[in-house]
Every structure is written in structure tokens, then in C-alpha cells.
C-alpha positions in Angstrom: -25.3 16.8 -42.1 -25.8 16.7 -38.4 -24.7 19.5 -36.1 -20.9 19.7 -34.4 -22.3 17.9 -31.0 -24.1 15.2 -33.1 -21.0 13.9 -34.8 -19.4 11.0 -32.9 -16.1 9.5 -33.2 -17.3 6.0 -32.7 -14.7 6.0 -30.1 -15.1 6.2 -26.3 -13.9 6.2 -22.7 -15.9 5.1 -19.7 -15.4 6.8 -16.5 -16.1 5.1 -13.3 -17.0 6.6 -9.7 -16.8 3.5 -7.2 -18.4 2.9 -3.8 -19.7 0.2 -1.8 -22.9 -0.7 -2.9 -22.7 1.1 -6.3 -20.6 2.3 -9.0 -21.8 5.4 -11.3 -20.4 5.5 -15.0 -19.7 8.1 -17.8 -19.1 7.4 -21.3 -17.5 10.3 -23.3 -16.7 10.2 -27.0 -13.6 11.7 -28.3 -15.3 14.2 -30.4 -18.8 14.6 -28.8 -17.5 14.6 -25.1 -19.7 13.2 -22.4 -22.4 11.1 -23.7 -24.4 9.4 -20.7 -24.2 8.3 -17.2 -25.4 5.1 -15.7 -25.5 3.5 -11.8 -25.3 0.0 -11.3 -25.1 -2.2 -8.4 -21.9 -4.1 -7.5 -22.2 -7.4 -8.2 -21.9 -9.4 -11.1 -25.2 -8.2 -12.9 -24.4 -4.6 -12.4 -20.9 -5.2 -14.2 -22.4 -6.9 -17.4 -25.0 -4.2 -17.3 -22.2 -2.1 -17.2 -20.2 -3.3 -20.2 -23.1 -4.0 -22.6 -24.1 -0.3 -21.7 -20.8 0.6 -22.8 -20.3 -1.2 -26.0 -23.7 0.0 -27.1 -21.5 3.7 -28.2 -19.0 2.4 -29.9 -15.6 1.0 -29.2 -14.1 1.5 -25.7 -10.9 2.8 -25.3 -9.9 2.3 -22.1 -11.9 2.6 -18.7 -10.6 5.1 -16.1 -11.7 3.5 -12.8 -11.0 5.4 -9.2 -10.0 3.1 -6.3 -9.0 0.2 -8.6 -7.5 -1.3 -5.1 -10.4 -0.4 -3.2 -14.2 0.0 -4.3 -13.2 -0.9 -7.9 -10.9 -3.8 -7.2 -13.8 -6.3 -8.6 -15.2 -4.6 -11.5 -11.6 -4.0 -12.8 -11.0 -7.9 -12.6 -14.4 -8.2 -14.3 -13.4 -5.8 -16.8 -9.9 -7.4 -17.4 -11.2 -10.9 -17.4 -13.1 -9.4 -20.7 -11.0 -8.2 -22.7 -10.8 -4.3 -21.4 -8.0 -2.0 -20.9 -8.3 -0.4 -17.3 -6.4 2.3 -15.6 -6.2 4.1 -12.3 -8.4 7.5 -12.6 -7.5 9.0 -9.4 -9.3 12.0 -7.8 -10.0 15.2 -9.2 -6.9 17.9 -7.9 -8.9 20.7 -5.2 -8.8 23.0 -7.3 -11.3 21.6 -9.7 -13.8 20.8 -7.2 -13.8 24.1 -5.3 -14.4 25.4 -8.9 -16.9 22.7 -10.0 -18.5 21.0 -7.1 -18.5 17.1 -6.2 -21.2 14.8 -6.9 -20.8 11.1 -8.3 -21.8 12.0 -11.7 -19.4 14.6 -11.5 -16.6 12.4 -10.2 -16.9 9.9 -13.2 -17.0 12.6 -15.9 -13.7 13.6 -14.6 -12.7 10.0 -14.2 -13.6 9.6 -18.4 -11.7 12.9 -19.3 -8.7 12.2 -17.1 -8.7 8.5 -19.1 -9.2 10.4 -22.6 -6.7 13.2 -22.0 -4.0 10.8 -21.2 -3.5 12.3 -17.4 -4.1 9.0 -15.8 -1.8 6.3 -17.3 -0.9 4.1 -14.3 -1.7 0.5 -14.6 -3.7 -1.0 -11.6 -2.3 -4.0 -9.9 -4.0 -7.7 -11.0 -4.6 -8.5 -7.3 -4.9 -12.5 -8.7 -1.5 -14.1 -7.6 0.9 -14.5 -4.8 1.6 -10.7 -3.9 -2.3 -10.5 -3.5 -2.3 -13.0 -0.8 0.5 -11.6 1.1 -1.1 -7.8 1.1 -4.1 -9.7 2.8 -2.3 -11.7 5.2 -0.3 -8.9 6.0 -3.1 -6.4 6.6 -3.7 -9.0 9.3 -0.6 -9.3 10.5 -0.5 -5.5 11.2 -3.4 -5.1 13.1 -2.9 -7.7 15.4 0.4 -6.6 15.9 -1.0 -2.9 16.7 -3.7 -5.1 19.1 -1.3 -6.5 21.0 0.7 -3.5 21.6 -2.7 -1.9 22.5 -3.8 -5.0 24.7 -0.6 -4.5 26.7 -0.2 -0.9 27.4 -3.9 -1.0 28.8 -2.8 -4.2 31.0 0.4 -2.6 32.2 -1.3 0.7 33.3 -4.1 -1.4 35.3 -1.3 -3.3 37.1 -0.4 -0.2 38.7 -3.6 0.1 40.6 -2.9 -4.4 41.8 -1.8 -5.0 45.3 2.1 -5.2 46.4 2.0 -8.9 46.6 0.8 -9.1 42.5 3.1 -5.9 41.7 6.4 -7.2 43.4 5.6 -11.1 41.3 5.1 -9.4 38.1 8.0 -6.8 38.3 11.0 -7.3 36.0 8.6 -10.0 33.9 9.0 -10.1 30.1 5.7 -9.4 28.3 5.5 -13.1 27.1 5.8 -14.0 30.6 3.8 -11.8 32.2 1.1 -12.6 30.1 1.4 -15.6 30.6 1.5 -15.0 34.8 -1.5 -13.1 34.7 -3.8 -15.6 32.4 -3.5 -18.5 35.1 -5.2 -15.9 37.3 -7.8 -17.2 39.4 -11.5 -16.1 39.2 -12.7 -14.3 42.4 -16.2 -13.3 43.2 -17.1 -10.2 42.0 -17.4 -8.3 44.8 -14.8 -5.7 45.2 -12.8 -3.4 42.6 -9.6 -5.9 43.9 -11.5 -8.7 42.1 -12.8 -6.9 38.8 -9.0 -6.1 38.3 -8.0 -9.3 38.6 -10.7 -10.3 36.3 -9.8 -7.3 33.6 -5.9 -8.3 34.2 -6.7 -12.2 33.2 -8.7 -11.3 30.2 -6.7 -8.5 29.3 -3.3 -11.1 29.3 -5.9 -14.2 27.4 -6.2 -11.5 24.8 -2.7 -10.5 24.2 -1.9 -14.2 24.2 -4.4 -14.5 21.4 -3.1 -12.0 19.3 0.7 -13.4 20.6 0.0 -16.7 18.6 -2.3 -14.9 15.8 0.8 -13.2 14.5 3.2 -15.6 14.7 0.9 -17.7 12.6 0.3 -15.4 10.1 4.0 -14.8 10.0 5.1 -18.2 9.0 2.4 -17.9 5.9 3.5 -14.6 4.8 7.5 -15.8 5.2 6.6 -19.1 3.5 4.9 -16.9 0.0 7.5 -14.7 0.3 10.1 -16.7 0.0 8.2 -18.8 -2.5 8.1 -15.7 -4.5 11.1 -14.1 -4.4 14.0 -15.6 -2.6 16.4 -13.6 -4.5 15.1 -10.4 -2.3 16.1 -12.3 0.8 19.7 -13.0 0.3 20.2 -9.2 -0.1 22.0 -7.6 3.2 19.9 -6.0 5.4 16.2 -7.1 3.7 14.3 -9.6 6.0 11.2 -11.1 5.4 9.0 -7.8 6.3 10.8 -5.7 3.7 10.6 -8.1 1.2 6.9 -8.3 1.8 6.4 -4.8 1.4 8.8 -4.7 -2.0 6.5 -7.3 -3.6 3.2 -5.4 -2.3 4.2 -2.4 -3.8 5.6 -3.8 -6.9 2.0 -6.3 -7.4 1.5 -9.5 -9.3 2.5 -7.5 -12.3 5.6 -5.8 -11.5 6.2 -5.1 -15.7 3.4 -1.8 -15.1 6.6 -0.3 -13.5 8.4 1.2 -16.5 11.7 2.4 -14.9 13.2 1.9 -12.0 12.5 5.6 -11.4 9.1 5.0 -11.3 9.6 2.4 -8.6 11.7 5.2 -6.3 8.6 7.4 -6.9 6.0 4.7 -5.4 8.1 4.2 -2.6 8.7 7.8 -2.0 12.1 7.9 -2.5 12.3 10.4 -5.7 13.6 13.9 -4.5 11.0 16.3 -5.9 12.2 19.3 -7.9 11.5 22.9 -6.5 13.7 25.3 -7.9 11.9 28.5 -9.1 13.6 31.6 -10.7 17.2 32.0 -8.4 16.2 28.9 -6.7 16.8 26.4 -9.5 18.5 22.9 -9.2 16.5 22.6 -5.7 15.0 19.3 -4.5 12.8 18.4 -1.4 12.0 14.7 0.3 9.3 13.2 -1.8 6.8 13.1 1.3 4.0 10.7 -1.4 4.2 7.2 -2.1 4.0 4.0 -0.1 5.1 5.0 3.0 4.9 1.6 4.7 7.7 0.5 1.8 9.9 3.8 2.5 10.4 2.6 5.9 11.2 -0.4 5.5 14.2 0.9 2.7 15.2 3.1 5.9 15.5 0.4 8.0 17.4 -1.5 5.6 19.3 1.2 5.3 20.1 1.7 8.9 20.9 -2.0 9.3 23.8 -1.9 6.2 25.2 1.4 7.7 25.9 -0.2 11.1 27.3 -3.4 10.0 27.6 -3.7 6.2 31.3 -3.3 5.7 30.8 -1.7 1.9 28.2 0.8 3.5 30.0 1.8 6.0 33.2 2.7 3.7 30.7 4.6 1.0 29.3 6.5 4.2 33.4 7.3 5.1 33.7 8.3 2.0 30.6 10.9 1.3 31.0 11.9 5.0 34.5 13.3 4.0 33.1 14.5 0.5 31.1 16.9 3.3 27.8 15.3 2.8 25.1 15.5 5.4 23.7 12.2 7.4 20.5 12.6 5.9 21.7 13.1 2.5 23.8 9.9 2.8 20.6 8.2 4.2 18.9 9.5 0.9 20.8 8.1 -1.4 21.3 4.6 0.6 17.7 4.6 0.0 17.9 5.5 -3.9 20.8 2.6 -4.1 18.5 0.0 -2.5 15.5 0.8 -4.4 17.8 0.4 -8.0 19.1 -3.0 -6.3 15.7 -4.4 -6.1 13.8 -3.1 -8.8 15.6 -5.8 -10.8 15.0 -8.5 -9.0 11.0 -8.3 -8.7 10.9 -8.0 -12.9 8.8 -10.1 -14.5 11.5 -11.6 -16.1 14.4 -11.6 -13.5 16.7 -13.9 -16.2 17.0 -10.1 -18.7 17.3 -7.9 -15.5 20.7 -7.2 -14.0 21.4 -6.0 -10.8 22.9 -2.7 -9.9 26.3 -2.9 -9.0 26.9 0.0 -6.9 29.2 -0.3 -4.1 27.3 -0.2 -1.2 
């Protein structure tokens, strides 16, 4: 008979550090513990390297990836497209690596216990369908947006230093027209400050005019899935196309991962966290976690219904009396509209019914 760290279950986990250009592995048995490590490249051949290495112990379990919607987006496709269970490892709590260092070998033996122990349970998103595409178009819409802002504060502080005649034309301009005004510039010889400004003004309004038509075209795609995808979300008061967007990012092409509707508040940020201790119990704080990008788009909903949704506004009479604070009104708004639309992004939106509270 072997010794105690000989026996083997037959039974493992594969833990996966991710990075750019590679990935490192740990397979850990659920008697013997960590078995062996492996680094592949992150291709194709690196991931069937990967999963032969991984059969070759015994039957896998599940594999506990980090940055399944980063790094690891690809093998976890590749993994699912075989047959594999995958979920979302996370990183290591500070505590653990003050006490036992970092190191990518390190980082996927504590990706294969957190997958054995049963801490990490949450069920990456398939990023293969519609939601996919509007994430990407919408990390382009964003940028260009925060371009264009950009674009214009730098050409509104150089028009301070333009002569009276261009300052008193542009004053009192929209941006659209302004832009618009200072691209039908024309070229001067380079030969005095007077002309590179006039050249940095012209390019500086081209560009903004760029990013101007960018985002409106990346707009019309991202309403046209969206709407495509879940019209329901848009007749809802108060949720335009932006909201919606980020709903359906958050939620991913397979919203049935979201157990509860509680756990949908918690992604969002919305769950108040508990913090009573000893005298102090039956406390809660903000939840300051979760999508963050989502959370203020609830506000904003929120916001919109309190000014000139008539059911709001009596529910916000009514707490207001009940001697409850604006921001705790604002909180629960938030809690309301997160309940409203968890049904509608199910799976299977014919079983789910939609809240009915009064607001």
C-alpha cells in the first residue's frame, strides 16, 4: 500500500494563471493536493496541450480560470467548446499573498484550490452572442466619446490665445458648429505662432468632427442589437438605449448564471452590505463593488422617474413623509429597478414575471 501523498482520488481541478502571451496551470487532486504545473502559449496548440495534460490525471472537475473576460476569455471558449466546466477563480485576498508571496505558479495553485474548495462558484459569461457584440461596440463608443470631450477642451483653451477678429466669430458657437467653423480654416504659411494656431485649431476641430460622426455611428449599431435583443427593456420608463446596453452587458449572453435577482443587485452594486458588529447590529453600508458603469445608469434612471414619473414621485411623497432620507429613497429606487429588470433579461422571459411594485 502506497503512502498517504501517493493515493490519488482520480479526481482533479486545473487551476489557471492567465497573461498575454502565456497561461500557467495547476492540477490538484482531491486527496493528493497539487500535482503538477505546466505553461503553455496562448494559441490554439497551447490549449490542446493544455487539456490533454490535464486529462492525463484523471477526471477534471472543473477548471478555475482568473480573468475569464480578459486573458482567459479564449481558453475558456476553448475549454467550453469541449465539453469542460469553467469558472471565475478570481485573485487571491491580500492577506494570503503578504503571507505567501506571488508568483504565477503560485497564483494558479490558489486558482485550483479556490475551484476545489468551492470559494469560486461564479459562472463566466459565454462572450459568443449578441451582448458580446454590444460590450465591444460599446467600449468604442466610450472612448471616442471621452476623445471628443478631450479634443474639445484642448481646442477651446487654445482659442483663447486666437486673435479678436477669430474670438468675437466663434463666441456664443455650439460645439457642432464651432467645429465645424474652425475645420474650413485656411492653411497659412508656417511662419508665425498666429499661423501654427490656426493650424492646431483646424486639425484639432477635423478631429473632433471625426470622433463626432464615429460615435453616432457606433450608436445606431449598438441601438439597433439592443433593441434586437431586448425591446422589452426599452419600453420601461426612464431606461434608454445606454441603460439598456449596460443591463444586457452586465447580465451576458447567458443571463440564467444569475441565480436570484439578488445576485443581479450585487453585480450592479446595488446590495447594501451588512456591518453590524456587537451593539452595532442590523447596520448596512452602500455596496461600493460591482459594475459601476451599470449602477449609474440605475441612478440615472432613477433620477429621470423621480422628476417626471407620476408613480415615483407619489412613492417618493410617501417615504419622504414616512421620514426617510433622499438617499435612502434613491437606494431603494435603485433596488426597485434592478427587481424590474432582472426579469426581463431571463433566459426565458415567457416564465419570468415582472415585479409589480408601485413605482
Amino acid at each position: 500500500m502506497g503512502t498517504e501523498s501517493e493515493i490519488r482520488s482520480g479526481y482533479v481541478v486545473i487551476g489557471v494563471d492567465t497573461h498575454k502571451h502565456i497561461h500557467v496551470a495547476a492540477v490538484m487532486d482531491s486527496i493528493a493536493g497539487i500535482l503538477a504545473t505546466l505553461t503553455i502559449s496562448t494559441d490554439t496548440g497551447g490549449f490542446k496541450q493544455l487539456l490533454t495534460w490535464a486529462e492525463s490525471f484523471g477526471k477534471v472537475l472543473v477548471f478555475g480560470i482568473e480573468g475569464t473576460g480578459s486573458y482567459g476569455a479564449t481558453l475558456t471558449s476553448f475549454l467550453r467548446r469541449n465539453g469542460h466546466t469553467v469558472v471565475e477563480a478570481g485573485r487571491p485576498d491580500r492577506r494570503m499573498r503578504r503571507m505567501n508571496g506571488k508568483s504565477d505558479t503560485l497564483d494558479a495553485e490558489n486558482a485550483a484550490r479556490a475551484a476545489l474548495s468551492g470559494l469560486a462558484t461564479a459562472t463566466p459569461k459565454t462572450a459568443d452572442g449578441v451582448v458580446e457584440m454590444i460590450r465591444q461596440l460599446k467600449v468604442v463608443h466610450d472612448t471616442a466619446v471621452r476623445d471628443r470631450s478631450a479634443a474639445m477642451v484642448i481646442l477651446k483653451g487654445m482659442l483663447v490665445h486666437g486673435d479678436d477678429e477669430l474670438r468675437a466669430t466663434t463666441n456664443r458657437m455650439t460645439q457642432i458648429k464651432l467645429a465645424r467653423h474652425l475645420a474650413a480654416l485656411r492653411p497659412r504659411s508656417l511662419s508665425t505662432p498666429e499661423d501654427a494656431l490656426r493650424h492646431c485649431l483646424r486639425t484639432l476641430a477635423k478631429r473632433w468632427l471625426t470622433m463626432n460622426s464615429e460615435i453616432k455611428e457606433v450608436a445606431e449599431m449598438i441601438a439597433g442589437l439592443v433593441t434586437a435583443q431586448c425591446p422589452a427593456l426599452l419600453e420601461r420608463f426612464g431606461i434608454g438605449i445606454d441603460t439598456a446596453a449596460e443591463i444586457l452587458i452586465v447580465a451576458g449572453d447567458n443571463p440564467e448564471r444569475i441565480k436570484s435577482e439578488a445576485a443581479f443587485a450585487k453585480l450592479a452594486g446595488i446590495s447594501p452590505v451588512p456591518t453590524g458588529s456587537g451593539m452595532t447590529s442590523g447596520k448596512h453600508r452602500i455596496n461600493h463593488g460591482g459594475h459601476r458603469q451599470l449602477n449609474s445608469a440605475i441612478y440615472r434612471t432613477v433620477i429621470v422617474r423621480m422628476q417626471h414619473h407620476e408613480p415615483t414621485k407619489a412613492y417618493v411623497a410617501r417615504r419622504t413623509a414616512e421620514g426617510k432620507s433622499k438617499r435612502d429613497i434613491i437606494r431603494c429606487l435603485k433596488r426597485y429597478v434592478i427587481r424590474e429588470v432582472y426579469h426581463l433579461i431571463k433566459a426565458r422571459p415567457e416564465t419570468a414575471e415582472v415585479s409589480r411594485v408601485a413605482i
